[in-house]
Steps between C-alpha positions, in 0.01 A plus 500: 500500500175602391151459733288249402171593355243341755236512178695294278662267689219406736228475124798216430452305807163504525320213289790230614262317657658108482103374441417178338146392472447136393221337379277272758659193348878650576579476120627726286541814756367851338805711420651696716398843339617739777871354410464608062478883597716738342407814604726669197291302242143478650369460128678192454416412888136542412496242218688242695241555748209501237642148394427386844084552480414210265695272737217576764215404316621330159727200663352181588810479752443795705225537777327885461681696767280810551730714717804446291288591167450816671807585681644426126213722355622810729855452385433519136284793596836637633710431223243668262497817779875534422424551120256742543190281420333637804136398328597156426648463829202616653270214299755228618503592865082513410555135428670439814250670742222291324669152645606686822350283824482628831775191585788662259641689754831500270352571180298795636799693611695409193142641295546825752873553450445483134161707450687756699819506304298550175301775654840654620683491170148615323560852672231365784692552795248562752269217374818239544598674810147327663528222319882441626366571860248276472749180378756581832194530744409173317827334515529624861145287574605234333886462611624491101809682617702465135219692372400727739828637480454566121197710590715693746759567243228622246334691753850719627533560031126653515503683821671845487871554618426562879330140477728317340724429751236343741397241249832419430583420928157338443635264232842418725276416802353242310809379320666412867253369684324272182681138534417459083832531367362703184473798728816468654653526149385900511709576800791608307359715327218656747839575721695651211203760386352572819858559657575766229173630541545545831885647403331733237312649782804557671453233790791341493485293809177332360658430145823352689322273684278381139847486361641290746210255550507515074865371515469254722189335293701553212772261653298228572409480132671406198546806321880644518407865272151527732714441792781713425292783403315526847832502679524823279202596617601466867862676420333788323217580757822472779635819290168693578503401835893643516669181595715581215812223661203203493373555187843563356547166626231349287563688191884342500308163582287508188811619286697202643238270354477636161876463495549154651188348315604720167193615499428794264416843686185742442659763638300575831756365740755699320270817556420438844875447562564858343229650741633382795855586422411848397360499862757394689701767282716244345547680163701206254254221611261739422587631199619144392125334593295751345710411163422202508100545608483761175667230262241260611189719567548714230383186237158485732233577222241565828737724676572692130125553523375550818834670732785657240532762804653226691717353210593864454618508868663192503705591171603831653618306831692233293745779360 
């Protein structure tokens, strides 16, 4: 199983936002435009969004909503950010601040998060790092917990290493105490990344207990492969901790599943099988799992790339 990147999965949930605005007369609702991102195609994303603009002033059916035109405003900004067109971004979130009243508590923060995300991917890190600040001290005010946690996120990717970590517990504070249901969706993974953060750092009883609280979010939702792969999580950090029996125990679990559901293996559980036999000095269920682990890792284009010490490893075991 591989960690989850907190950066990418977290830049996909935020923006989910289940907003409708509809017009004064409660006819024909403004679109949902939170719902049409795609994050792998902001181009097209931005002219979908673009489409949206003449409905706000051009329709005889719509009443002028000036908070949505610019919480739509700093989401095109964002889609053109994600090209590159940091200057043209910079003119549309221009726009946005210009019908900005001190009563659009939601559209300033969503203007913040966005001016500070074009800053940051401009090469302005310091600049954005205020500006980020200055949207979670706002949110905080203001009690806009989905978004507040979006500033703590983009503040633990600006600060340095030895600050990361902080914004991150930040971030999961907020996600369990807020009752809005969009923050509870980043529990999952805020307890997978922090958990191996905290196991990369070699504190294992911290990551267990992430891991465990991880899994037992995980079951509660429907998502068998996100489920499945923080028991993993759970069974692998067990190994660090040297309760080698238990998290043999889960490992044998996970394989039972694959086999009984026919479910197609990625290898890991085969690895950590191999690990743990090679512990317990059991030399065929060893030599047998880390067969298996090479003939499935061994196709992993990232692992190719980034570890081909460890394929080597596991190769040499499998023989």
């Amino acid at each position: 199983m591989k960690k989850i990147l907190f950066i990418f999965l977290i830049s996909g949930v935020i923006g989910g936002c289940s907003m409708e605005k509809k017009s004064d007369t409660g006819i024909n609702p403004l679109p949902n435009f939170d719902a049409m991102w795609n994050y792998a195609q902001p181009d097209s994303t931005e002219t979908k969004f673009a489409e949206i603009l003449p409905l706000l002033t051009d329709s005889p059916e719509t009443t002028y909503d000036a908070e949505y035109h610019v919480e739509l405003l700093t989401q095109i900004a964002r889609a053109q950010g994600m090209q590159g067109k940091f200057e043209e971004a910079g003119r549309t979130l221009e726009t946005a601040d210009s019908i900005l009243t001190a009563n659009m508590k939601t559209g300033k923060i969503r203007y913040l998060l966005e001016k500070g995300r074009i800053l940051n991917s401009s090469g302005k890190r310091e600049v954005a790092k205020s500006v980020f600040l200055e949207a979670y001290d706002f949110g905080k005010e203001n009690t806009l917990d989905y978004y507040t946690l979006d500033a703590a996120h983009m503040m633990g990717i600006v600060e340095p290493p030895e600050k990361q970590l902080d914004w991150s517990l930040k971030a999961m504070e907020i996600a369990e105490a807020s009752s809005d249901q969009r923050c509870k969706g980043w529990l999952g993974t805020l307890y997978n990344n922090i958990g191996w953060t905290y196991h990369d750092l070699k504190e294992f009883e911290k990551a267990l207990d992430l891991f465990q609280k991880g899994y037992a979010w995980r079951k509660t939702q429907n998502n068998e492969q996100a489920t499945r792969i923080a028991k993993w999580n759970v069974g692998r950090c067990l190994r660090s901790l040297e309760k080698y029996d238990e998290a043999l125990n889960i490992q044998n679990e996970l394989l039972q599943e694959f086999e009984e559901k026919q479910i197609e293996q990625d290898g890991y559980v085969f690895e950590e099988l191999a690990e743990l036999y090679l512990i317990k000095n059991n030399k065929s269920e060893a030599k047998k799992y880390f067969k298996l682990t090479y003939e499935y890792l061994s196709k992993d284009e990232w692992l190719q790339a980034n570890e081909p010490e460890r394929l080597e490893r596991l190769k040499a075991l499998s023989k």
